[in-house]
C-alpha positions as CSV (number, residue, x, y, z in Angstrom):
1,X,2.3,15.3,4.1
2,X,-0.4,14.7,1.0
3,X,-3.2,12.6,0.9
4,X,-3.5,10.5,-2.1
5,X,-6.9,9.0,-2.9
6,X,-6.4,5.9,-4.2
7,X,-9.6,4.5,-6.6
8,X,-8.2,1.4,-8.9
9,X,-4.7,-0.9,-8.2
10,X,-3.6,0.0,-11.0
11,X,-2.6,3.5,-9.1
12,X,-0.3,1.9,-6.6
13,X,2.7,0.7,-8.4
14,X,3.9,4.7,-9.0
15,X,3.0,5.4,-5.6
16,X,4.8,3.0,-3.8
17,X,8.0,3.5,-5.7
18,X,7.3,7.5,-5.1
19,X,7.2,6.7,-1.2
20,X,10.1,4.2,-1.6
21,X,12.1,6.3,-3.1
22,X,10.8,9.7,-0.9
23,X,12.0,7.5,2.1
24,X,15.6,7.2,0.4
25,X,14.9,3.3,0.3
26,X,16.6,1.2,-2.8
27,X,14.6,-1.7,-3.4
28,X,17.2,-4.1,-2.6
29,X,16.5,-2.6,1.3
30,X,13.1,-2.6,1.3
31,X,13.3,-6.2,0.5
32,X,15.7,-7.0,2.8
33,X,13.3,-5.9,5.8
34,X,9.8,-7.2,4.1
35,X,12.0,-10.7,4.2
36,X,11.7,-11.3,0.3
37,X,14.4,-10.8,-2.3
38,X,14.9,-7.5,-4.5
39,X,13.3,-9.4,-7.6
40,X,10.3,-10.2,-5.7
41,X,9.8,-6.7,-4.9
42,X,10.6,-5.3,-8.1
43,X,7.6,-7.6,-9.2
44,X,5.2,-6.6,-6.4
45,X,5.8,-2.9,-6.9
46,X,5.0,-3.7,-10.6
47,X,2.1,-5.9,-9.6
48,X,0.6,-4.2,-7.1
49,X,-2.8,-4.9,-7.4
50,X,-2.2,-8.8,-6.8
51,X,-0.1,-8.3,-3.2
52,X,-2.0,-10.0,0.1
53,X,-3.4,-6.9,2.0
54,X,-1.1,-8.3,4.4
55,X,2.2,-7.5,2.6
56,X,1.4,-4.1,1.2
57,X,0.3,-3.4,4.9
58,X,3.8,-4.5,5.8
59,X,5.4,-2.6,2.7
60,X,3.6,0.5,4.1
61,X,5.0,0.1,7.6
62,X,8.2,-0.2,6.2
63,X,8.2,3.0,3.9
64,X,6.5,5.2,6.9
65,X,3.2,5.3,5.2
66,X,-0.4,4.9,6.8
67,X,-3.6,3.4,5.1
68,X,-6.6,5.5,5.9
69,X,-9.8,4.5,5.0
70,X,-12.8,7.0,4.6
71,X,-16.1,6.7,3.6
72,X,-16.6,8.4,-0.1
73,X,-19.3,10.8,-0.4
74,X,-20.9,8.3,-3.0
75,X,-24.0,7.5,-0.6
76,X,-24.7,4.2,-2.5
77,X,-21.4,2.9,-0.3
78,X,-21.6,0.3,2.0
79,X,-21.8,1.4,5.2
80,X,-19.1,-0.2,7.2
81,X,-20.6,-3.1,10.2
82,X,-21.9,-1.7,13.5
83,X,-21.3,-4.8,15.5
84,X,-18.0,-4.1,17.7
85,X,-17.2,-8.2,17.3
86,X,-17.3,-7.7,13.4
């Protein structure tokens, strides 16, 4: 499977209907498992970049994909918390 690097929300709309759709998934049954109606998806595939990190973590479940975070090579990054407890 590819690894898509993902750099603005404006990217994830195509991307999750390419996954939904990859998965053989019609909107109407995605919906029905994430517990919202098939508008309300329609709208948050549309609108991705305003879903809780909490539903598109659940929308990714659902369509068999995994968020992986990596550190960019940009060295002016953040470097993530060292504290366990964090």
């Amino acid at each position: 499977m590819a690894d898509f690097t993902i750099r603005t929300a404006e990217q994830l709309p195509v991307l999750l209907q390419a996954f939904r759709k990859q998965a053989g998934l019609t909107q109407s049954a995605v919906a029905m498992r994430l517990g919202v109606t098939q508008q309300t998806l329609s709208a948050l595939e549309r609108n991705a970049e305003k879903v809780s990190a909490d539903r598109l973590l659940a929308l990714l479940s659902i369509l068999g994909v995994e968020l992986v975070l990596r550190q960019g090579s940009d060295s002016s990054a953040p470097k993530p918390p060292t504290d366990p407890n964090w």
